[in-house]
MDAnalysis code that builds the backbone (N, CA, C; Angstrom):
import MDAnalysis as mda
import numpy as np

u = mda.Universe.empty(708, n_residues=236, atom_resindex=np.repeat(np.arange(236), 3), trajectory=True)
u.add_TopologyAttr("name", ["N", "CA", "C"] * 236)
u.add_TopologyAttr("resid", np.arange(1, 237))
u.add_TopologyAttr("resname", ["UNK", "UNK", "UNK", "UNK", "UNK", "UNK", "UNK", "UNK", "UNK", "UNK", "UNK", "UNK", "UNK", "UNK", "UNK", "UNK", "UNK", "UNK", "UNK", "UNK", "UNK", "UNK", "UNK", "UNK", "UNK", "UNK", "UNK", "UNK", "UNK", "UNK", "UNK", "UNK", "UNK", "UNK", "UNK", "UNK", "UNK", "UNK", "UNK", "UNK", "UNK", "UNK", "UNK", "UNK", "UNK", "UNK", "UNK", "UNK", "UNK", "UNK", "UNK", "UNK", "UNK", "UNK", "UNK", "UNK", "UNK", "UNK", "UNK", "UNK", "UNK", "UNK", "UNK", "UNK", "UNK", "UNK", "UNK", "UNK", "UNK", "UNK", "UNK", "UNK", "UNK", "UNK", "UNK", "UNK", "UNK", "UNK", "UNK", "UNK", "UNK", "UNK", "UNK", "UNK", "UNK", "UNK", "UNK", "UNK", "UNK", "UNK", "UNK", "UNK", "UNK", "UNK", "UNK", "UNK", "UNK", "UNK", "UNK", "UNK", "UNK", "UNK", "UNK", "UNK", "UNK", "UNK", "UNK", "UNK", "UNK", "UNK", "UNK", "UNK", "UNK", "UNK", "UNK", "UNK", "UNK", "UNK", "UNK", "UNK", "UNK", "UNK", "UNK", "UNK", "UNK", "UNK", "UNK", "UNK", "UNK", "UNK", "UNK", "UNK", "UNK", "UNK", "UNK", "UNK", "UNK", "UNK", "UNK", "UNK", "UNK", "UNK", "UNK", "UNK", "UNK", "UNK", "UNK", "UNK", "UNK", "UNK", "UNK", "UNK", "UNK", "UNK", "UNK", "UNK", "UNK", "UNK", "UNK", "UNK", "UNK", "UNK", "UNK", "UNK", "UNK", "UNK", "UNK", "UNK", "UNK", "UNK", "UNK", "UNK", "UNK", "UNK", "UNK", "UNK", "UNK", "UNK", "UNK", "UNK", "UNK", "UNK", "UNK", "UNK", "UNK", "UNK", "UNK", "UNK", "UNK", "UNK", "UNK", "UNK", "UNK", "UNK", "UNK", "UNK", "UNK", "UNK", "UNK", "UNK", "UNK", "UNK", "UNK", "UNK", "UNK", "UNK", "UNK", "UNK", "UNK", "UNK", "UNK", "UNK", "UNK", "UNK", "UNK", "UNK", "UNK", "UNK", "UNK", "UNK", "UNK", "UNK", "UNK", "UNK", "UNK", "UNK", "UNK", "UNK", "UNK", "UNK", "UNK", "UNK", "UNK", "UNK", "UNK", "UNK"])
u.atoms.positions = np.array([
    [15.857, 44.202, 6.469],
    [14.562, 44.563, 5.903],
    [14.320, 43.789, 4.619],
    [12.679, 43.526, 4.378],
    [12.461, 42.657, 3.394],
    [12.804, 43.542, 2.015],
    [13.398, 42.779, 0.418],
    [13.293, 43.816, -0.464],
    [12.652, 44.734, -0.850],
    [11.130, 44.556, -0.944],
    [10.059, 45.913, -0.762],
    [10.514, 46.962, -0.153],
    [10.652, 46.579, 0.944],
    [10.653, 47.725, 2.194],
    [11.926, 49.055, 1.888],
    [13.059, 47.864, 1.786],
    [14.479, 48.485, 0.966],
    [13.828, 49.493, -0.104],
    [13.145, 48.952, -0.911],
    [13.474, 49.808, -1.966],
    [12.348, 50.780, -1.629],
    [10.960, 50.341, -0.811],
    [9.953, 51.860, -0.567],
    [11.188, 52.424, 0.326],
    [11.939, 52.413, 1.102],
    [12.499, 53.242, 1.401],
    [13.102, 54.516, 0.653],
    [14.471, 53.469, -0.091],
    [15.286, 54.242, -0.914],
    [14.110, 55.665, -1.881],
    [13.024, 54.529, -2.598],
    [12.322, 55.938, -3.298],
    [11.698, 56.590, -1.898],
    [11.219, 56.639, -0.776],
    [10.924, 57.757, -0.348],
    [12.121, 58.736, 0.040],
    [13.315, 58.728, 0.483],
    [14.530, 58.924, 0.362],
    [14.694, 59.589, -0.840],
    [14.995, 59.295, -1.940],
    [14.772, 60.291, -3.293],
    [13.590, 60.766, -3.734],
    [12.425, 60.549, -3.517],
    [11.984, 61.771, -3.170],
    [11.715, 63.158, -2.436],
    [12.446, 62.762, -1.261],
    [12.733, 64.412, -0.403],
    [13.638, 64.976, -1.551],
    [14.308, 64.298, -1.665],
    [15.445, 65.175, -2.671],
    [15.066, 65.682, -3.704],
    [14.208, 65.054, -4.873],
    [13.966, 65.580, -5.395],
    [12.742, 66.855, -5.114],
    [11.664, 66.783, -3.719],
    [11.131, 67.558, -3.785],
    [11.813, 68.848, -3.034],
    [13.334, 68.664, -2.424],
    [14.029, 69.606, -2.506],
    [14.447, 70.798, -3.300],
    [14.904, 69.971, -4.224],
    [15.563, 70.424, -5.666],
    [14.314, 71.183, -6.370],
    [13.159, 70.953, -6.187],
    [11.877, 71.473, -6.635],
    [11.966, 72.805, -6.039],
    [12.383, 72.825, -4.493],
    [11.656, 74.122, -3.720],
    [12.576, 74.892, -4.227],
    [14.056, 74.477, -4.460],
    [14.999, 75.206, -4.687],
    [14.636, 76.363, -5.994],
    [14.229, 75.351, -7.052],
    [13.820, 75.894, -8.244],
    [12.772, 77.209, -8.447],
    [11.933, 76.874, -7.188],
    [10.826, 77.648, -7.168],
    [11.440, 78.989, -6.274],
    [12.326, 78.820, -4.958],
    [13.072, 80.386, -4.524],
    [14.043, 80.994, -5.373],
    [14.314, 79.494, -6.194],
    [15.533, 81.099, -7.425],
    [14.347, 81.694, -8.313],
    [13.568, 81.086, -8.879],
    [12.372, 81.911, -9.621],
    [11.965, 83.065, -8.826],
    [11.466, 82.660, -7.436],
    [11.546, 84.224, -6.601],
    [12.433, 85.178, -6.671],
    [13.785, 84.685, -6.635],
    [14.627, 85.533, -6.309],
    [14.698, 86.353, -7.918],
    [14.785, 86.008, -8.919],
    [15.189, 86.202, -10.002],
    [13.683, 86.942, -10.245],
    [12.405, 87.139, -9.831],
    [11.075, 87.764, -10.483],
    [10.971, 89.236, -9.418],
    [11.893, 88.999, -8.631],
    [12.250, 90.199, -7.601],
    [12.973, 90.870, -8.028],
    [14.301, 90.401, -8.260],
    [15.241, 91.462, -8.583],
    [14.733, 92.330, -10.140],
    [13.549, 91.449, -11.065],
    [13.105, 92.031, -12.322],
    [12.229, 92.996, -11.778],
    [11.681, 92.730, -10.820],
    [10.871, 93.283, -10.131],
    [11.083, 94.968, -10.121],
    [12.141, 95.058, -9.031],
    [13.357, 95.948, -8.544],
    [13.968, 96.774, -9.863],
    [14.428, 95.998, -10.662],
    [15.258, 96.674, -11.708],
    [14.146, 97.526, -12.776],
    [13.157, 96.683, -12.906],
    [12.138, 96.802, -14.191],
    [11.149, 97.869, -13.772],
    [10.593, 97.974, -12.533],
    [9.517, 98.665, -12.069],
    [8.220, 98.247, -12.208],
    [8.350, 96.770, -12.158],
    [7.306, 96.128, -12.265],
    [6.520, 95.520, -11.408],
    [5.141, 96.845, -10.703],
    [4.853, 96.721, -9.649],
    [4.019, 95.278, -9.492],
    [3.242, 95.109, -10.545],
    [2.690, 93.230, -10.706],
    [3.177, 92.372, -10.169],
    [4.597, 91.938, -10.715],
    [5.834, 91.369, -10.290],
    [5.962, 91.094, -8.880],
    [6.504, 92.315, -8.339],
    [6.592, 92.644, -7.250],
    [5.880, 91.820, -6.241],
    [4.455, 92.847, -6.634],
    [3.297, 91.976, -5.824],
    [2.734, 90.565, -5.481],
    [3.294, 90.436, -6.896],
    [3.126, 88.631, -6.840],
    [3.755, 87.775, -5.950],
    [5.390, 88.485, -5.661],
    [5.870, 87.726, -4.802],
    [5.792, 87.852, -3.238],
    [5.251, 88.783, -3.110],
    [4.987, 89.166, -1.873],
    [4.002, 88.321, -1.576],
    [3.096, 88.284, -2.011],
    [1.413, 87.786, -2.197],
    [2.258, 85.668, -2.440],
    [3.203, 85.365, -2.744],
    [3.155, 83.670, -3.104],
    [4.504, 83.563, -2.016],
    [4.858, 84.406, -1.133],
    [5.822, 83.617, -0.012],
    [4.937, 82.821, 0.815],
    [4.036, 82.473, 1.130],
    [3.318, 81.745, 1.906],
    [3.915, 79.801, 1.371],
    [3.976, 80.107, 0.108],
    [4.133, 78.631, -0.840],
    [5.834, 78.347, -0.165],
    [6.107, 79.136, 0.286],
    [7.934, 78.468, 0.145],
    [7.906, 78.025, 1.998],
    [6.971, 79.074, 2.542],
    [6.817, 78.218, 3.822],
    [6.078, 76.887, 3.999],
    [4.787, 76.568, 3.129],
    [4.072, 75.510, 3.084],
    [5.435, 74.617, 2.747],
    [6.215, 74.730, 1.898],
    [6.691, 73.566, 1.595],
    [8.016, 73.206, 2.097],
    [8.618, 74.311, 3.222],
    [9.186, 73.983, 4.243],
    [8.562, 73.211, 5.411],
    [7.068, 73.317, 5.465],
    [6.690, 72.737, 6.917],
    [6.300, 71.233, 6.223],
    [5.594, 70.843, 4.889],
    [5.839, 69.442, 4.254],
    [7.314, 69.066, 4.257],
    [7.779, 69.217, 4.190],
    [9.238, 68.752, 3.896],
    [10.039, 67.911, 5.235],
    [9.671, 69.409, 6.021],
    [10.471, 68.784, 7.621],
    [9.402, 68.001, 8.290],
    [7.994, 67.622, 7.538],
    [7.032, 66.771, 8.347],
    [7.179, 65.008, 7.288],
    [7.973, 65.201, 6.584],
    [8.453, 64.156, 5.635],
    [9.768, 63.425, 6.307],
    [10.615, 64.592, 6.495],
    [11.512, 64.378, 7.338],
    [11.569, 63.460, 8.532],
    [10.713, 64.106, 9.351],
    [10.336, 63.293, 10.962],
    [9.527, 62.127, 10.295],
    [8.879, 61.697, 9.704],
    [8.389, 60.705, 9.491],
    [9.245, 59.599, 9.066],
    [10.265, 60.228, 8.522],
    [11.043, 58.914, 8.193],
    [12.303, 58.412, 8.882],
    [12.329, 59.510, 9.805],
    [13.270, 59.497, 11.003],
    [12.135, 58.702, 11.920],
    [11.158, 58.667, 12.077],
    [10.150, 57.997, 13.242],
    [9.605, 56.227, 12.730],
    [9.595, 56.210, 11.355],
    [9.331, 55.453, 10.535],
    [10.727, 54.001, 10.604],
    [11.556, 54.894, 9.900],
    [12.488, 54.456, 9.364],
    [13.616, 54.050, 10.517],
    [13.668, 54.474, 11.765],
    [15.216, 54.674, 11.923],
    [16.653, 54.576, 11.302],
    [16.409, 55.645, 10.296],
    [17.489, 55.864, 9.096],
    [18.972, 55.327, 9.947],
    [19.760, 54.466, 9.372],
    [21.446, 54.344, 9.763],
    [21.934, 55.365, 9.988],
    [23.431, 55.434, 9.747],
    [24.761, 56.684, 9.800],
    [24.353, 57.508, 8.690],
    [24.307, 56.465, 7.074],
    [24.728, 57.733, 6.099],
    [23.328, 58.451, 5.635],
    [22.035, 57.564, 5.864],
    [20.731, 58.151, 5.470],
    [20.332, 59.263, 6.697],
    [20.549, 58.879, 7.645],
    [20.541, 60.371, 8.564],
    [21.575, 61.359, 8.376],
    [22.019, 61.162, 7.863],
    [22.918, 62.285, 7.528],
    [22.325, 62.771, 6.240],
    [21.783, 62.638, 5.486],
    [20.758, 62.868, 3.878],
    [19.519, 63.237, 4.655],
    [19.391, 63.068, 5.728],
    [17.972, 63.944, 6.104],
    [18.592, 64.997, 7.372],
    [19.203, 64.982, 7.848],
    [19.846, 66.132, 8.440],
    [20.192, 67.121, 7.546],
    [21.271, 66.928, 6.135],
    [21.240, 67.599, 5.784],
    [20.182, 68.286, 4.590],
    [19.352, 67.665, 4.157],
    [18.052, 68.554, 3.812],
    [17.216, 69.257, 4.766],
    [17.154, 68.924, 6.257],
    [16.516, 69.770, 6.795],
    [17.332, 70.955, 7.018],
    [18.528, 71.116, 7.162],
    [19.212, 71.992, 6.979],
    [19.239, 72.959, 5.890],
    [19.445, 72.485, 5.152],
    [18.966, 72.771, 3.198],
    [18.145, 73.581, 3.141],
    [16.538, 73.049, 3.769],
    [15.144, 73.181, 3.282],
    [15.316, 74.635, 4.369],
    [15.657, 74.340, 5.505],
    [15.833, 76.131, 6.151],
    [16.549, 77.541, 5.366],
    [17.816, 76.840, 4.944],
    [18.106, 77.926, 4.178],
    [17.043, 78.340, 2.865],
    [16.648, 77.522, 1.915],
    [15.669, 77.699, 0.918],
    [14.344, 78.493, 1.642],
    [14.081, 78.470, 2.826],
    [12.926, 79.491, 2.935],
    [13.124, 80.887, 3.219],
    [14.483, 80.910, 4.469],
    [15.293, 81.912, 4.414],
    [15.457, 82.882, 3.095],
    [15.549, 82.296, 1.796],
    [16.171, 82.434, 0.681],
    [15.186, 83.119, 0.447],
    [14.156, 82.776, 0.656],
    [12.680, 83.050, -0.222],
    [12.142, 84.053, 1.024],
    [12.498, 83.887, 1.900],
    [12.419, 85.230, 2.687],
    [13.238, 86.726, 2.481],
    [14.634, 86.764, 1.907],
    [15.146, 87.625, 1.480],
    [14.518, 88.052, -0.088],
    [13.551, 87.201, -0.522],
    [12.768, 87.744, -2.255],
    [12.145, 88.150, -1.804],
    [11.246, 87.902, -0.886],
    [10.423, 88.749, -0.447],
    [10.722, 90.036, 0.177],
    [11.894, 90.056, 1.023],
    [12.498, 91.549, 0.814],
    [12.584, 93.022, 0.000],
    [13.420, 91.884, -0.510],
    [13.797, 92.850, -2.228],
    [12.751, 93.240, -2.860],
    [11.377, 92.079, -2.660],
    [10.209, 92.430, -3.777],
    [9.290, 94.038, -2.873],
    [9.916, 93.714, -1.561],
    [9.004, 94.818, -0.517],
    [9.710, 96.483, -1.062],
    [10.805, 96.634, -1.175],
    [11.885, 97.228, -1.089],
    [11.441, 97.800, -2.599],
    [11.081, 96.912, -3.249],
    [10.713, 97.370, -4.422],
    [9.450, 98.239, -4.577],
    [8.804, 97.247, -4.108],
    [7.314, 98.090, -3.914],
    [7.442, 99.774, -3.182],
    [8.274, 99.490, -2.265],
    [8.089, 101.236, -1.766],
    [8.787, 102.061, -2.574],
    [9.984, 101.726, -3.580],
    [10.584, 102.544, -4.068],
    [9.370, 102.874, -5.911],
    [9.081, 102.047, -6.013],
    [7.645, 102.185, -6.857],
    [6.996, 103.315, -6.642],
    [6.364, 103.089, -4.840],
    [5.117, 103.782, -4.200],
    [5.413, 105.358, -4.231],
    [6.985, 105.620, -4.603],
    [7.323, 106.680, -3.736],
    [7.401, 108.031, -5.102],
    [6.655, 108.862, -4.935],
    [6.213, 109.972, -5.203],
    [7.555, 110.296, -6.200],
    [8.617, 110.456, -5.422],
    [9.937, 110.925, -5.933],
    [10.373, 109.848, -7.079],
    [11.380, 111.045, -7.554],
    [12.298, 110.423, -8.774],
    [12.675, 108.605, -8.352],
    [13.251, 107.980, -9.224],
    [13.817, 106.588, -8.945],
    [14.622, 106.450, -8.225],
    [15.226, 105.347, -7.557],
    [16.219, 105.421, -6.538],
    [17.785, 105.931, -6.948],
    [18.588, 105.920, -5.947],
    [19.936, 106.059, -6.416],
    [20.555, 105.442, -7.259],
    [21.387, 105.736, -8.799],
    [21.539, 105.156, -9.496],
    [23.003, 104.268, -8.845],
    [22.844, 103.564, -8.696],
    [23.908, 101.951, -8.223],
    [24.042, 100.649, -8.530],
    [25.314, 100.339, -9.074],
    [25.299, 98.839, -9.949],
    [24.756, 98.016, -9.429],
    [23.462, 97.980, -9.107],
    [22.909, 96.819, -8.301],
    [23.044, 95.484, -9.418],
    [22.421, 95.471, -10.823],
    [22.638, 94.168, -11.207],
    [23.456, 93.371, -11.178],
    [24.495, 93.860, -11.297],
    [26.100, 92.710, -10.895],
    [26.094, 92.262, -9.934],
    [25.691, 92.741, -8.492],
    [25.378, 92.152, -6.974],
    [23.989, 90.958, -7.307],
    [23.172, 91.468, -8.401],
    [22.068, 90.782, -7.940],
    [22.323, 89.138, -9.089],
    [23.453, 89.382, -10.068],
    [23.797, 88.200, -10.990],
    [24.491, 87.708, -9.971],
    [25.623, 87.947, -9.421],
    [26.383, 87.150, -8.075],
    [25.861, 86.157, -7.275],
    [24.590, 86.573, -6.892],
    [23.771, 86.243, -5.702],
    [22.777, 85.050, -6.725],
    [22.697, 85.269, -7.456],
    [21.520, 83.525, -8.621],
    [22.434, 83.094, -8.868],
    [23.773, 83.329, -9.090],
    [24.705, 83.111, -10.067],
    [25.250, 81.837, -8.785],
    [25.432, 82.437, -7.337],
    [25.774, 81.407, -6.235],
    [24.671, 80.667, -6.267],
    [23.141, 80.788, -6.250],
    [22.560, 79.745, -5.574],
    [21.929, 78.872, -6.785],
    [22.529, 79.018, -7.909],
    [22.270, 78.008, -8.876],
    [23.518, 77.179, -8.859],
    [24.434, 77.664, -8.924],
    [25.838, 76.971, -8.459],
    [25.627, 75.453, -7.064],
    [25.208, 75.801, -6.194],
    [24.593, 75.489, -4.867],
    [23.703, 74.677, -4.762],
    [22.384, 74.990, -5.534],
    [21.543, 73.645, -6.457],
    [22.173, 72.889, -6.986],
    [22.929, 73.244, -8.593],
    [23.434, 72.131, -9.248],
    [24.648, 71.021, -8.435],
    [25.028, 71.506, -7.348],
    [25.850, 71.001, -6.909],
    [25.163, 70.004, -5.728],
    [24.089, 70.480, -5.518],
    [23.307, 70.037, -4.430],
    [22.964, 68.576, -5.247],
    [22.509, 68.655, -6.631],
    [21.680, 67.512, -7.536],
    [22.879, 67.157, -7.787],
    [24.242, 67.117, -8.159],
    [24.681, 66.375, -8.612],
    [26.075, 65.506, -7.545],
    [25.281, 66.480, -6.280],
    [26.832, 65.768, -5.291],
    [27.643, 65.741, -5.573],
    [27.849, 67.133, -6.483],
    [29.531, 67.575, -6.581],
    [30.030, 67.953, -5.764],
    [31.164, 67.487, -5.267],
    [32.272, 68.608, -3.729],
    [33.081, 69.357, -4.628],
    [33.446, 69.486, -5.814],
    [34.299, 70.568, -6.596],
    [33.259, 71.522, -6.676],
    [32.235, 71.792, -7.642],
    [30.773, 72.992, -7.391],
    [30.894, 73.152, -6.088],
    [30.411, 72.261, -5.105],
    [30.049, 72.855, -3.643],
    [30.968, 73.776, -2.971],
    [32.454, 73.178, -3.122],
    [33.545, 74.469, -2.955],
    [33.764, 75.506, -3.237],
    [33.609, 75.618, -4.677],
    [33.532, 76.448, -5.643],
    [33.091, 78.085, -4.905],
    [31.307, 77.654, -4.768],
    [30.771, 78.364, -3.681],
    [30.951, 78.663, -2.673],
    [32.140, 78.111, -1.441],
    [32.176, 78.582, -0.681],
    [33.569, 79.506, -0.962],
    [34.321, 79.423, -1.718],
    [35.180, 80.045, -2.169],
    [35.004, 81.398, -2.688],
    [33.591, 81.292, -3.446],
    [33.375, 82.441, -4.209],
    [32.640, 83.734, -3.624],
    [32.251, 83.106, -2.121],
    [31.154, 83.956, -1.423],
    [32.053, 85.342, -1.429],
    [32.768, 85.039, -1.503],
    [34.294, 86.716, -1.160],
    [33.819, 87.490, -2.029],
    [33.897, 87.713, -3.103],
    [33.559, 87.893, -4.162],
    [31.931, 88.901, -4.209],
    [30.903, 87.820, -3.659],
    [29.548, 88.546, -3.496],
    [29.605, 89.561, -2.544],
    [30.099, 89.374, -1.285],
    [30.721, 90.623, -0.032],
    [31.145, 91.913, -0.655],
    [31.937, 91.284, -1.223],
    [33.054, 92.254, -1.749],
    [32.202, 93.520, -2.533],
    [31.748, 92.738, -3.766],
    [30.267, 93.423, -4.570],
    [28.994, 94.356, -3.588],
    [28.883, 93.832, -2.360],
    [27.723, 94.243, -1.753],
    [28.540, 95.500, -1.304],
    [29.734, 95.531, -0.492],
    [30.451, 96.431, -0.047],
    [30.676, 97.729, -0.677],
    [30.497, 97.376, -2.179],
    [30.947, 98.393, -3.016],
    [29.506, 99.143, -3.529],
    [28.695, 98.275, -3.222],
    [26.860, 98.932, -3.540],
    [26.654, 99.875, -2.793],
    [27.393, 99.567, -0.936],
    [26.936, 100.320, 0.225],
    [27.571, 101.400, -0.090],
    [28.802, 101.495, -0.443],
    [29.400, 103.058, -0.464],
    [29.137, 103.842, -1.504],
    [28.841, 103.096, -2.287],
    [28.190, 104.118, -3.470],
    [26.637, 105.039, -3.121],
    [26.040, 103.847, -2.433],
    [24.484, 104.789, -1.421],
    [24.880, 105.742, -0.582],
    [26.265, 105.395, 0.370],
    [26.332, 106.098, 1.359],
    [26.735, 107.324, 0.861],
    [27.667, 107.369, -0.727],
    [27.578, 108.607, -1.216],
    [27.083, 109.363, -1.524],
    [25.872, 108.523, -2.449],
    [24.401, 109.460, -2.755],
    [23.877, 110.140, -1.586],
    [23.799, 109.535, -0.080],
    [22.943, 110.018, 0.660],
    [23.342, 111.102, 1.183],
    [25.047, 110.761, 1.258],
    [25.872, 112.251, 1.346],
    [25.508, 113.623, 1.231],
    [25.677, 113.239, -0.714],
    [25.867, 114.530, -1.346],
    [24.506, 115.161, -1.572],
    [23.181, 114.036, -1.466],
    [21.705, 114.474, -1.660],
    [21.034, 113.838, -0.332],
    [20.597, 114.734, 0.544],
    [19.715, 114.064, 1.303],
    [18.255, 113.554, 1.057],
    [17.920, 114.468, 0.068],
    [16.561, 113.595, -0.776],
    [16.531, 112.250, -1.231],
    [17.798, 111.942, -1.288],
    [17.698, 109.978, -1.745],
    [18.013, 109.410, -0.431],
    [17.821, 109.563, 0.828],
    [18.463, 108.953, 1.898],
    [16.965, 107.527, 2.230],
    [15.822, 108.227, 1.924],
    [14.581, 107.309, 2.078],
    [14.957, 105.931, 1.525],
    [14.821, 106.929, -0.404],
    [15.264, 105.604, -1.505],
    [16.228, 104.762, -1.156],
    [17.351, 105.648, -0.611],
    [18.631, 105.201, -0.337],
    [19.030, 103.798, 0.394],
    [17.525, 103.950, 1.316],
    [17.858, 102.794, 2.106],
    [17.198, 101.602, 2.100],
    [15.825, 101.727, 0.965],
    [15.261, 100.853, 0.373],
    [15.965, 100.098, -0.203],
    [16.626, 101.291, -1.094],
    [17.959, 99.931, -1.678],
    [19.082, 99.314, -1.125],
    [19.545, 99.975, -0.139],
    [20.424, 99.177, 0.837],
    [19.628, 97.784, 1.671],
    [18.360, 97.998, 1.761],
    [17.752, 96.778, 2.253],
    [17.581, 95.617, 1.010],
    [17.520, 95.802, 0.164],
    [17.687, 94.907, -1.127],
    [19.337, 94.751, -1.587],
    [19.550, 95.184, -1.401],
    [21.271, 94.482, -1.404],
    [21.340, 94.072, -0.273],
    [21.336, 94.323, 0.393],
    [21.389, 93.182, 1.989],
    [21.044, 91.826, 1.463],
    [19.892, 92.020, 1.159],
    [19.159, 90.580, 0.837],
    [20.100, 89.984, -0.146],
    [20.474, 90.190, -0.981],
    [21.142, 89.917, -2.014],
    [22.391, 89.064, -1.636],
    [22.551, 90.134, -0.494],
    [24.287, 89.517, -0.015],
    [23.900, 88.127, 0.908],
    [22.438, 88.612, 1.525],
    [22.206, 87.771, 2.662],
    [21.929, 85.746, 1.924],
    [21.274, 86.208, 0.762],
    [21.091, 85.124, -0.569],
    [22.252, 84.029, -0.868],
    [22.934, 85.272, -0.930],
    [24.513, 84.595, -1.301],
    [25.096, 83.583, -0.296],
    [25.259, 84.367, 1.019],
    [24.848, 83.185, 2.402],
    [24.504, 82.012, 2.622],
    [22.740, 82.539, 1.952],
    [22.242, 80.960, 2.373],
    [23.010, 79.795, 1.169],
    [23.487, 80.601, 0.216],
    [23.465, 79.630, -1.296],
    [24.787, 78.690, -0.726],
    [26.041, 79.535, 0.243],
    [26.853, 79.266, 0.778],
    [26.837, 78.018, 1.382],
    [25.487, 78.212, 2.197],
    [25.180, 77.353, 3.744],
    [24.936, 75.943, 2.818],
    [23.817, 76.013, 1.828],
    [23.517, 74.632, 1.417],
    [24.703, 74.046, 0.688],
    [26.109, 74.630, -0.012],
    [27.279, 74.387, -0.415],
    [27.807, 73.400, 0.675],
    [27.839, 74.335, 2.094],
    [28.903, 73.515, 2.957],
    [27.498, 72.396, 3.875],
    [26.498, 72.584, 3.009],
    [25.498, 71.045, 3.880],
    [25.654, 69.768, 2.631],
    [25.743, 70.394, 1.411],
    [26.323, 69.395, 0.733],
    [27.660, 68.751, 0.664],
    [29.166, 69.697, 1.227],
    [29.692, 68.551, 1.636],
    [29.703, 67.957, 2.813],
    [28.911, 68.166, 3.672],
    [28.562, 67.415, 5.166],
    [27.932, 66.235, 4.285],
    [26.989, 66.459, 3.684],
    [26.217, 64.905, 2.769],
    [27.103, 64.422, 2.606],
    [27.885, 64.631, 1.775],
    [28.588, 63.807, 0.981],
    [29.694, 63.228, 1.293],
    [30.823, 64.409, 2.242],
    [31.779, 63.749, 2.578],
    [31.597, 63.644, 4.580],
    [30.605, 64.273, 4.913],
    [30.297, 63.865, 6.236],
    [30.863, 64.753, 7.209],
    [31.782, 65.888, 6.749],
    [32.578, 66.674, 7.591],
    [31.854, 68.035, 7.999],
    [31.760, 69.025, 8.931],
    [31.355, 69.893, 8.842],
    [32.022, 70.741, 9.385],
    [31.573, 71.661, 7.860],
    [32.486, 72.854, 7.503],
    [32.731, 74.371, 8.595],
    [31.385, 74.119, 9.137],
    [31.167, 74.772, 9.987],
    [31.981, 74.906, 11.628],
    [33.060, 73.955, 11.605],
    [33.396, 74.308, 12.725],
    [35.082, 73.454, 12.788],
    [35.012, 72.959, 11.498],
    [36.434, 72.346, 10.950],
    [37.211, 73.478, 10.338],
    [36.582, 74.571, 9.741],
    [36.827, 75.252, 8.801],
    [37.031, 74.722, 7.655],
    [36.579, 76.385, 6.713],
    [36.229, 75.861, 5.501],
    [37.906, 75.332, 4.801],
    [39.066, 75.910, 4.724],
    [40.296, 75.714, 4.037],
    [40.391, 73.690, 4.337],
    [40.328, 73.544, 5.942],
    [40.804, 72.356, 6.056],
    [39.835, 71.082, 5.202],
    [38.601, 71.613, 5.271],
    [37.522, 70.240, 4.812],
    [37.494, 70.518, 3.477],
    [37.865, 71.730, 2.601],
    [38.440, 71.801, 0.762],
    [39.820, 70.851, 0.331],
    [40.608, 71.019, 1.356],
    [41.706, 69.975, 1.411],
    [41.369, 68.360, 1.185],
    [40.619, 68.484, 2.123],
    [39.725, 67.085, 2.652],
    [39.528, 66.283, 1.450],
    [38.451, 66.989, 0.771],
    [37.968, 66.456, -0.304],
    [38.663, 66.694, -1.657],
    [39.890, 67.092, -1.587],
    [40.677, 67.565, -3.013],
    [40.453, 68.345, -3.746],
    [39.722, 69.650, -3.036],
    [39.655, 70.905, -3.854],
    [41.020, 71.190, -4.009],
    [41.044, 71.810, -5.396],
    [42.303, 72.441, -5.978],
    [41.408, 73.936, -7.025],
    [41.998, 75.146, -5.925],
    [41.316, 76.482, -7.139],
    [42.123, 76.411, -8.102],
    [41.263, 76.806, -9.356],
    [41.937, 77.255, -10.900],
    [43.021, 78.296, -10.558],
    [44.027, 77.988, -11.335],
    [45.241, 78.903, -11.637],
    [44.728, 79.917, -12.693],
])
């Protein structure tokens, strides 16, 4: 290809990425104006996000129509199809993502709507820092094509489970000992779902960034052997 062409390539090529890294920015803002949402009682909030998930699908269906174009355009080689495989991969989990804010923001709204006292009192914020706490991890690792971050995350998902596990039995106690919170009860069990489900996707784009980068996938190599791969070593 003539030099022009090379290089309109390469920048259309970094720009998916960066308008990746954009969408990303914009579902942790969801996720993070939900859970304030949730915690704060801030039915505005709430509403807002319910009312702006439409934006995280628009810019899933630009993205994967950017995609095919440059797969139809371009006939990308080995390693640039593999940089658009794995953003379309990416860009699914990020709507997913922004589909579980919209959850939480729903979850919120009824426990708002609802006549009765507030929901069951349960450490939800520590589940809900876990869950931004992975998919900012997951971004930055995404922008900087780190495979140490990207591991990191798949390492740490135990951790968010673990947290969600301990949310559920604490509801399942409330609903126990009071059957009047069993409604609330499960509003909020549907927002920790999401939470955990968050953590997931933050996971998924971890192990699509080292498919980018080092080309392996984690998904069916397992995760221990392809951390090896790339010279993960966990902190002592």
């Amino acid at each position: 290809m003539a030099e022009h062409t090379v290089k309109q390539y390469d920048e259309e090529l970094d720009g998916i990425r960066t308008r990746v890294l954009q969408m990303g920015g914009y579902v942790e803002q969801q996720v993070v104006q939900a859970m304030e949402g949730l915690f704060d009682g801030d039915l505005r909030t709430v509403e807002h996000i319910i009312e702006n998930d439409h934006k995280v699908n628009e810019q899933q269906v630009e993205l994967d129509e950017a995609c095919t174009q440059i797969i139809a355009r371009r006939q990308p080689a080995a390693n640039d199809l593999r940089t658009i495989m794995s953003v379309s991969r990416i860009v699914t989990d990020l709507e997913r993502i922004g589909d579980e804010a919209k959850k939480i923001a729903k979850a919120a709204r009824s426990l708002l709507q609802n006549e009765n006292s507030g929901p069951p009192r349960v450490q939800m914020r520590h589940l809900g820092r876990l869950a931004v706490e992975q998919l900012r991890k997951s971004l930055d690792a995404l922008a900087r094509l780190d495979l140490d971050s990207a591991a990191e995350v798949v390492k740490d998902d135990h951790d968010l489970d673990t947290e969600f596990k301990a949310v559920m039995r604490q509801l399942i106690t409330f609903m126990m000992e009071d059957p009047r919170t069993i409604s609330r009860g499960i509003d909020v069990l549907f927002a920790a779902k999401a939470l955990e489900r968050i953590g997931d996707h933050a996971k998924n784009i971890a192990e699509h960034t080292i498919f980018l980068v080092h080309g392996r996938d984690v998904r069916y190599i397992g995760v221990t052997e392809v951390l090896k791969e790339v010279g993960y070593r966990p902190p002592n």
